[in-house]
C-alpha positions as a printed Julia matrix, in Angstrom:
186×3 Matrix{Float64}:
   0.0    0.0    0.0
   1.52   2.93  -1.17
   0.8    7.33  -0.3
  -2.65   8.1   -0.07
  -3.59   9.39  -3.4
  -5.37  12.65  -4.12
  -7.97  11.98  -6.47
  -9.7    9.5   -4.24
 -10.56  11.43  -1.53
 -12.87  14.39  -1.53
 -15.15  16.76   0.9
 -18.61  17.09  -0.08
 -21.21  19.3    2.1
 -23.43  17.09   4.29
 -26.67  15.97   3.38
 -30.12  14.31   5.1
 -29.13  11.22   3.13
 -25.85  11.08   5.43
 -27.66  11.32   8.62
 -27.89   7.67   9.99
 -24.36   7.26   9.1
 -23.55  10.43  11.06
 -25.28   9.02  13.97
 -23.62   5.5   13.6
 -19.98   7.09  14.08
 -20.86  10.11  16.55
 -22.58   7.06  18.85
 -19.78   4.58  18.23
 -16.82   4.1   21.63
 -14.32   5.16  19.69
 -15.72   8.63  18.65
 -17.16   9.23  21.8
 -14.19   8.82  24.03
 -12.51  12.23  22.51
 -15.97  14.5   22.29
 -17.37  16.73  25.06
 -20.28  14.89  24.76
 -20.41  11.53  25.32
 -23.51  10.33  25.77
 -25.84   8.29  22.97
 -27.56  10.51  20.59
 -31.53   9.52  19.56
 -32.51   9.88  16.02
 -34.45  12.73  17.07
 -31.99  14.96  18.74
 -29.68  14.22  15.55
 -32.53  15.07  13.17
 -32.98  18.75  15.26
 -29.16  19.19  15.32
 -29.4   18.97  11.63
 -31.84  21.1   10.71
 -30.35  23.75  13.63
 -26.65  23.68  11.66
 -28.31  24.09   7.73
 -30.29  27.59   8.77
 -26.64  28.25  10.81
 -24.45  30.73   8.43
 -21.53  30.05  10.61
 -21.31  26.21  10.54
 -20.47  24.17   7.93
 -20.25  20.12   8.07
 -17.93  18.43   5.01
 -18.39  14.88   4.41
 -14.86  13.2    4.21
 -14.97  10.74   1.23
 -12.72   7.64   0.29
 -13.52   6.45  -3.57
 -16.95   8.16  -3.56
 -17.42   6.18   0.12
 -18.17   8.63   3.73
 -15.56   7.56   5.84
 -15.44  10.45   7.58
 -16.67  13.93   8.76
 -15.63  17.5    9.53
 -16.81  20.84  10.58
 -16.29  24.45  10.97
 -17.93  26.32  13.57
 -17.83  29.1   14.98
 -17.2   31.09  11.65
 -16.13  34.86  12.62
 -15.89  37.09   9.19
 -15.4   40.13  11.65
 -12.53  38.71  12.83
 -11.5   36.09  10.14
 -11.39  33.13  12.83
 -13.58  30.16  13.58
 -12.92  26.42  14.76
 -13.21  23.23  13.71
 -13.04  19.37  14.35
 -13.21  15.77  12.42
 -12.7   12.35  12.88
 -12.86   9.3   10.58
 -15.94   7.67  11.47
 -14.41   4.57   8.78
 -11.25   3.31  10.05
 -11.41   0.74   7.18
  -9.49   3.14   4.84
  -5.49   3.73   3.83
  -3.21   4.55   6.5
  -2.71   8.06   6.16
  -6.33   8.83   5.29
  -6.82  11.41   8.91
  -3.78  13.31   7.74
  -4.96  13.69   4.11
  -8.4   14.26   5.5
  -7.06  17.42   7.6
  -4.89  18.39   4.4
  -7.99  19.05   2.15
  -9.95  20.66   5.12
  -7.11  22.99   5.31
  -7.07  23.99   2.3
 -10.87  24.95   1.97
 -10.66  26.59   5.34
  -7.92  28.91   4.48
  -7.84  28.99   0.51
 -11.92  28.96  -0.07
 -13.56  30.64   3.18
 -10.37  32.79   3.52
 -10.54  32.36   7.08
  -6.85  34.14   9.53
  -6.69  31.81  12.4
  -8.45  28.14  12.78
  -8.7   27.38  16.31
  -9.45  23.82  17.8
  -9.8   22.58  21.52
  -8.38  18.89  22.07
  -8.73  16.87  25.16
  -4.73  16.56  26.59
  -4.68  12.45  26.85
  -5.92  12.42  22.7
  -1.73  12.55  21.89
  -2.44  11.25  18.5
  -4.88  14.03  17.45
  -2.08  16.88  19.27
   0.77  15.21  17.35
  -1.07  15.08  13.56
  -2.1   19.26  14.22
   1.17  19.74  14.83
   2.53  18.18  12.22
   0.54  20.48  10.24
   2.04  23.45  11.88
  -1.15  24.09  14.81
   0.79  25.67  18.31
  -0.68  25.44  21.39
  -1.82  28.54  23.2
  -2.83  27.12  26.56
  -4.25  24.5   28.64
  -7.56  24.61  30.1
  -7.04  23.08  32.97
  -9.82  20.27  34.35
 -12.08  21.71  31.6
 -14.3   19.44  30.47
 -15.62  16.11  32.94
 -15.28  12.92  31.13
 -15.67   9.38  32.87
 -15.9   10.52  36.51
 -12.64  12.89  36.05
 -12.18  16.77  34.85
  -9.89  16.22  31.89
  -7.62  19.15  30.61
  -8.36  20.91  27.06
  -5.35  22.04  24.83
  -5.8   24.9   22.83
  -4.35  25.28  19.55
  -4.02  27.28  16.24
  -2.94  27.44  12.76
  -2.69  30.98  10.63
  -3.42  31.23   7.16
  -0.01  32.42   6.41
   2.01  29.83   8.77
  -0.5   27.28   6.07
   0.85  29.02   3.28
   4.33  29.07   4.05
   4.09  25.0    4.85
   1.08  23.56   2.52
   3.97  22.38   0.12
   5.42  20.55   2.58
   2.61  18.9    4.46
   1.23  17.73   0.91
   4.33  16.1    0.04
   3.72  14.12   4.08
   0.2   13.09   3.2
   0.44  12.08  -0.7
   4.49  11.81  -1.52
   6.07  13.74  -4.14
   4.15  14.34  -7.79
């Protein structure tokens, strides 16, 4: 198995059709244990969320595809034109896909957040024991700012948040660089 190649991934913008699948991942163990929110998510409450975030001008949800197959999702939120900031998070629901695929999944995210919407400064908040999540931002260049300390209570215990961000020009200066990581050289 070779680089991940470009051509067979894309981001598409999330639609009803994708809902149960949504639902499947966001309620699965492994999704769960790095989200604020851990509990199990009804139909309903998913079908409200929905409908909340497509009347919501400053969220947008991509649909993370592998050969025309979801395997994945990811958001902005947040969006702040004022300011040119917002946040954002994702996750491969499908870990049945190339080695690789999370890193080329945050590549092409990137890009539309800093190359389409135009945005300064992406900011994201990460749970301190998620190490793998820490090390792939900053591999794409994210610092942290700061630690909020016993932030968020997950599993009986107030777990630390890490803080981090990536400007558009710190993207710019290292897009050529993170591309050749996630797909090689052309």
């Amino acid at each position: 198995m070779g680089m991940p190649k470009r051509e067979e991934y894309r981001l598409r913008l999330l639609q009803e059709s994708d809902l149960e699948q949504l639902l499947e991942w966001r309620n699965s163990d492994r999704i769960r244990a790095n989200m604020y929110s851990d509990r199990i998510i009804s139909m309903d409450e998913h079908r409200k969320w929905f409908e909340n975030n497509s009347n919501n001008e400053s969220t947008i949800y991509k649909i993370f595809e592998f050969q025309c197959r979801p395997v994945g999702v990811a958001n902005v939120i947040q969006i702040d034109m004022c300011n040119q900031k917002c946040s954002w998070a994702f996750y491969l629901g499908d870990i049945n896909v190339p080695r690789g695929s999370g890193a080329v999944m945050e590549f092409l995210f990137l890009e539309y957040i800093f190359e389409v919407l135009q945005i300064r400064k992406l900011c994201c908040e990460v749970f301190s024991f998620n190490i793998s999540t820490i090390k792939l931002h900053k591999k794409f260049g994210f610092n942290e700012e700061g630690c909020l300390k016993q932030h968020i209570l997950k599993n009986g215990k107030y777990e630390d948040v890490i803080g981090m961000a990536l400007f558009q020009n710190e993207w710019v200066m290292n897009k050529q660089k993170i591309e050749t990581i996630c797909f090689g050289k052309s």
